[in-house]
C-alpha positions in Angstrom: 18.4 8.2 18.3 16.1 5.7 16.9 16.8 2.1 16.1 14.5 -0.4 14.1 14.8 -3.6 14.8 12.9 -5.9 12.6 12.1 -9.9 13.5 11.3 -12.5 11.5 8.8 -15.1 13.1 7.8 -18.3 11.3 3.5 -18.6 11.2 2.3 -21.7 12.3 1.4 -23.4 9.4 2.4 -23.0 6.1 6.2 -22.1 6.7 5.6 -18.7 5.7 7.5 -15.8 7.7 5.5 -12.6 9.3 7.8 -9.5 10.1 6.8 -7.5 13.1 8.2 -4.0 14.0 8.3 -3.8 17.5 10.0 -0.3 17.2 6.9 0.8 15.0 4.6 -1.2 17.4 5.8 0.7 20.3 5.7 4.1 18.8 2.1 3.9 17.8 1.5 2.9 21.0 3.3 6.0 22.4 2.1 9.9 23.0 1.7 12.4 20.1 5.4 14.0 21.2 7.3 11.0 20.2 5.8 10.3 17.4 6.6 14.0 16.1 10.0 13.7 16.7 10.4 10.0 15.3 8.8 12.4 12.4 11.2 15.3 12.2 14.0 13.1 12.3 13.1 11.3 9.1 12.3 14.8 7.5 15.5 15.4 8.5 17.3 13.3 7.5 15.3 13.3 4.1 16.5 16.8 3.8 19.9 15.8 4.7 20.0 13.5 1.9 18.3 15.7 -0.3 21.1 18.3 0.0 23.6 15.7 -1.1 22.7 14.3 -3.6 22.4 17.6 -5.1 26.1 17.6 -4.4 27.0 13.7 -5.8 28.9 13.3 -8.4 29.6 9.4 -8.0 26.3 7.9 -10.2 26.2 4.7 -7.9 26.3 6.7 -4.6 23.7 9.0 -6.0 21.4 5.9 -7.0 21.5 4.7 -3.6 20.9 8.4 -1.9 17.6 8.3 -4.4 17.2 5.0 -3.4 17.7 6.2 0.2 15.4 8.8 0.0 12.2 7.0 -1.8 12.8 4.8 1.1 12.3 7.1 3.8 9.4 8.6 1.6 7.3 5.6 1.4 7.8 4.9 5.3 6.6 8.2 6.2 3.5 7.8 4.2 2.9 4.3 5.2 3.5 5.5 8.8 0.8 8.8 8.3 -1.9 5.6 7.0 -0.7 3.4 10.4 -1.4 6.8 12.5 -4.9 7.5 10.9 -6.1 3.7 11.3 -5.3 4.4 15.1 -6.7 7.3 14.9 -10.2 6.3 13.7 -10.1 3.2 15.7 -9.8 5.8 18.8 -12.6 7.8 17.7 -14.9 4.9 17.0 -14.2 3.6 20.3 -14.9 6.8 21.7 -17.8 7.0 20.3 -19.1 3.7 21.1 -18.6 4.8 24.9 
């Protein structure tokens, strides 16, 4: 089971806030395994939702299962763009070597 746990740290100047993801931080950081299965579990669980809101009769619970599932959506493809920065940050350093 994964848990994200998101933090809120003021910048220095400005009293803006800056959100890190240390759960997201770590898994980039981690081997190709764990990454696939932090990915099959979202596809999963996207499929999961899928599936019931086919079933949904309830208008409001099926505007938050859509909602729901556009969430998950958007991570996953913003994850995939995190993954192929790293990615081509390896290869250029590899290739620098």
């Amino acid at each position: 089971v994964f848990t994200v746990r998101v933090e809120t740290v003021p910048l220095p100047k400005g009293g803006e806030l800056l959100r890190q993801y240390p759960f997201l931080e770590t898994l980039l950081e981690s081997d190709e395994a764990a990454v696939e299965q932090f990915q099959g579990l979202c596809q999963s669980t996207c499929r999961l939702l899928d599936t019931s809101l086919r079933h949904q009769e309830d208008p409001r619970l099926a505007a938050m299962g859509q909602a729901a599932l556009a969430a998950y959506g958007q991570s996953l493809k913003l994850f995939a763009e995190l993954l192929e920065i790293k990615y081509t940050r390896l290869n250029e350093q590899a290739g620098q070597r």
